[in-house]
N, C-alpha and C positions, 0 to 999 in steps of 0.2 A: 461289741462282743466278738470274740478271739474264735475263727472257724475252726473246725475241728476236721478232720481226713482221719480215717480207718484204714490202714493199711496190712493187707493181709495177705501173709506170705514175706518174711523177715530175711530175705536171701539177700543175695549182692543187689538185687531188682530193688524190692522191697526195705531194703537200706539207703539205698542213694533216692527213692521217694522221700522218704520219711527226713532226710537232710535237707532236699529240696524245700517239702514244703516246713518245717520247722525255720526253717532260714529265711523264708517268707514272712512268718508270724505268726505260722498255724498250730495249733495244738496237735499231736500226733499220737494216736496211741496204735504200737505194733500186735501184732497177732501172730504166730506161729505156730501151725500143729505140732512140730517136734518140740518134745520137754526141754525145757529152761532156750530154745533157739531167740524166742522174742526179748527176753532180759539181755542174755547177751549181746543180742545187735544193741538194747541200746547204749551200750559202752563203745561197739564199733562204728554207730554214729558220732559220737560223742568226739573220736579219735578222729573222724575220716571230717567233721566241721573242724576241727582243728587243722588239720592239712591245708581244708578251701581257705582257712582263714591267710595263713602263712602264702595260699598262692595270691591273695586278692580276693575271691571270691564267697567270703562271708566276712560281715563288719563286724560281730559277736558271734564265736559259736558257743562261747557258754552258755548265753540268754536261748539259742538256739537248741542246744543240748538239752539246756531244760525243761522245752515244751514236749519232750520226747520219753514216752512212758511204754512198760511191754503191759499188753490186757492180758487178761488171764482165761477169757473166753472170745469165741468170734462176735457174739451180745455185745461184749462189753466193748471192743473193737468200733461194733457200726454203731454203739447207743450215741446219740446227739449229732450223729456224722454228717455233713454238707456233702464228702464224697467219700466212695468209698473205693478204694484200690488195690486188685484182685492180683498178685503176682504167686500164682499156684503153680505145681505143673503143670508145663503142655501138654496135658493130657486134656481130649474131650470132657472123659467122664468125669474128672477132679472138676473140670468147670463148671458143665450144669450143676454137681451138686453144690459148689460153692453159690452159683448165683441164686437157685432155689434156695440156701439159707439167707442169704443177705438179702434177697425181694422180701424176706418175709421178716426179718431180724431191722434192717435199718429204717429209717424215717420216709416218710411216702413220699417227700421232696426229696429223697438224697440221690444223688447221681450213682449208679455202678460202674464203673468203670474196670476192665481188663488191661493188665500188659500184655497182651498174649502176642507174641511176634508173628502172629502166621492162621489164627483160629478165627473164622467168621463169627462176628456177636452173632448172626441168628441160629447159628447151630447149637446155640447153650442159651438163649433165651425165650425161644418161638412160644413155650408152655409159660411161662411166666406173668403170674397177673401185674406186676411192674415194668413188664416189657419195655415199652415206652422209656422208660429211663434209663435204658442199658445199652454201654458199648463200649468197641474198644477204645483205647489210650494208648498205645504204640509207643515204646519212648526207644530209644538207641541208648546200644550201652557204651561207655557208663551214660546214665541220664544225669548227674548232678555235674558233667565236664561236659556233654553233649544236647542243646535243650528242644532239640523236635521232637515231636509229638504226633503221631496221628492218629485224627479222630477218624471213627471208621464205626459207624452203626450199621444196626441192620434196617429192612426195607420199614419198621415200624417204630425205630429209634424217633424220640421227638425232636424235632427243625431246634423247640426252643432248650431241651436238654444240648443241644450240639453246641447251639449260642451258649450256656451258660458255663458250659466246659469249656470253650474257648476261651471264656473270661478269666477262669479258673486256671486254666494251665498257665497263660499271659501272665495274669498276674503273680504269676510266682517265677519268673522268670523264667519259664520257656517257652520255646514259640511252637504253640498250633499251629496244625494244617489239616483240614477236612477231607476227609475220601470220600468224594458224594455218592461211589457207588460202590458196593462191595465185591472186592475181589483177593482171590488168596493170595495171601504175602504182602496184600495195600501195596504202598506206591515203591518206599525205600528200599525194601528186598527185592523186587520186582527188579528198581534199577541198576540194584548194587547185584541181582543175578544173572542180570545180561551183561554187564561189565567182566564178572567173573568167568561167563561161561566161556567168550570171547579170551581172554586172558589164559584162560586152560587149553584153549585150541593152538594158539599162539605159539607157547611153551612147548606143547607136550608135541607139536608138530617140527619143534625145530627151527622157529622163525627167531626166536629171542629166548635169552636164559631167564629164570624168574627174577634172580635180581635186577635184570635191566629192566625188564616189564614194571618193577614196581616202583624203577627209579622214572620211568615214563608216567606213573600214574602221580606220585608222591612230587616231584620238581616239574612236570607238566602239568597236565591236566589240573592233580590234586591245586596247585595255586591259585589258578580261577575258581576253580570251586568254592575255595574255603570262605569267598564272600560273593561269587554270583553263581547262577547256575546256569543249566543250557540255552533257556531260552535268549538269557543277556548275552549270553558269552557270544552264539552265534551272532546276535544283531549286531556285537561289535565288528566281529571278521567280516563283513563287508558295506561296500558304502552306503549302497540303496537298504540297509538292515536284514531284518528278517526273510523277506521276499525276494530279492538280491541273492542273500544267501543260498536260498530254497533252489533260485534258478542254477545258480554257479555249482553248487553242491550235490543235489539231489542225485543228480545221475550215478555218481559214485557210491553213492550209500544208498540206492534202490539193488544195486548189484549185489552189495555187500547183504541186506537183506535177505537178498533170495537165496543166501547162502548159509544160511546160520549154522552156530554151532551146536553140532549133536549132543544130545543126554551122555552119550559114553564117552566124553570129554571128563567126566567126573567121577570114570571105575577106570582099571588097572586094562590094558599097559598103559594110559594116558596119565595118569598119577604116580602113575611107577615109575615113566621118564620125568616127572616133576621134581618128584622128591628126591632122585637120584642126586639133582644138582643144587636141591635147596640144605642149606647148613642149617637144623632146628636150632631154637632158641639152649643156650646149656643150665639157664634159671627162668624158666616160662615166666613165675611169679613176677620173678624182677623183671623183668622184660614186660610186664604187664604196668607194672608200676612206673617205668622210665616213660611207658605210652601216656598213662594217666600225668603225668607231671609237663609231658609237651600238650597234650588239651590242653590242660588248665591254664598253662603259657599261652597257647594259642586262645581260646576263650577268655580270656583277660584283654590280652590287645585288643579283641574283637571289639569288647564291651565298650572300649576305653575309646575306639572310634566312631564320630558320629556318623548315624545311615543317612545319605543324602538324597 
């Protein structure tokens, strides 16, 4: 039998789930409060499994395409749903009342799940007699070129709802990763806003222009990253590993700690000397889409190598 996801909230979020799990096997039907917004994504599904196909990354998007349907109610959306997946806005109050209709609208098995980049599950589901079932889902955008995921419950989320979403997101080809404890922004933005905040001090103090900083992130750093992360990367840079490293290193980066970079690294004049020397994009869109077509490049190779 063919699982079914409810996917609610039809935006660029809420489009690249619905490709996701469609391209997996799943039956998908969209939801959208704005009139006619859920029909139309699903043609921009339809277009955007077409793309994955031509980069490598769907084997059918027709078959795929056509488990993909717009509901006419948020009902019809959760009826039969194994998960259900909330991309509303970031807004509080849109959230608890979306999860108060779906605790009580979807199937007492079915999983809740939020995109929410930044909003703790227990702030929108503490009153909820389904509680237990509820959390976030974190994906990076785009999530149909980018496949993490974090899971992020609150203190009452169930161990075995976590397990079964792990299995759930896995098996559609992205990779989980659990945040055992709750905190704002979970792990990704956390990391990716200590890099930034560092990166704006940098700049906006005169050490480096921003295009060399990103050519330091993007041809450095970004390299290793793209297939290990800190903890490997350090064990490599020295002989003894990890602990080696800690001894050799730490002293310079307990310094650098104690020095971190201020909040108003991120208001004006600090962004005012930034943007001074940054040239904007002159077609943002297309510049989004040139980004979207090196993932897909890049997430193809990936797949294409095996993990050792």
């Amino acid at each position: 039998m063919t699982s079914k996801v409810g996917i609610v909230g039809a935006g660029l979020i809420g489009r690249a789930w619905g490709m996701i799990f469609a391209r997996a096997g799943w039956d998908v039907a969209l939801h959208d409060a704005g009139e006619g917004v859920a029909q139309s994504a699903v043609g921009l599904c339809a277009e955007g499994l077409r793309d994955l196909c031509a980069q490598g990354l769907c084997d059918d998007p027709d078959a795929a395409a056509g488990r993909i349907r717009a509901a006419t109610s948020l009902a019809e959306a959760a009826e039969g749903a194994t998960l259900v997946q909330e991309n509303g806005p970031e807004r509080l109050e849109v959230k608890i009342a979306l999860f108060s209709a779906l605790d009580t609208l979807a199937p007492e098995d079915a999983i809740l799940a939020s995109s929410s980049s930044a909003i703790r599950t227990s702030t929108f589901t503490e009153k909820l007699k389904g509680r237990a079932r509820c959390l976030v889902a974190h994906p990076v955008n785009p999530p149909h070129l980018i496949p993490l995921v974090e899971l992020s419950g609150a203190p009452w989320t169930s161990p075995e709802v976590i397990g079964r979403a792990r299995a759930i997101y896995a098996g559609i080809g992205q990779v989980p990763v659990t945040v055992q404890k709750e905190i704002e922004g979970f792990v990704l933005n956390r990391l990716q806003g200590a890099l930034l905040a560092e990166a704006f001090r940098l700049v906006s103090e005169g050490y480096i222009t921003p295009q060399d900083l990103d050519a330091t992130v993007k041809d450095g750093l970004g390299l290793r990253w793209s297939f290990m992360g800190p903890f490997a990367t350090i064990e490599l840079n020295a002989p003894g590993g990890i602990p080696d490293y800690c001894a050799r290193y730490t002293g310079f980066y307990k310094r650098l700690a104690a020095d971190p970079a201020k909040p108003e690294v991120y208001e004006a004049p600090a962004t005012t000397r930034i943007l001074d020397q940054w040239q904007a994009a002159a077609d943002l869109p297309a510049r989004m889409r040139w980004r979207d077509r090196r993932l897909a490049a890049l997430r193809a190779h990936k797949n294409s190598q095996a993990e050792e």
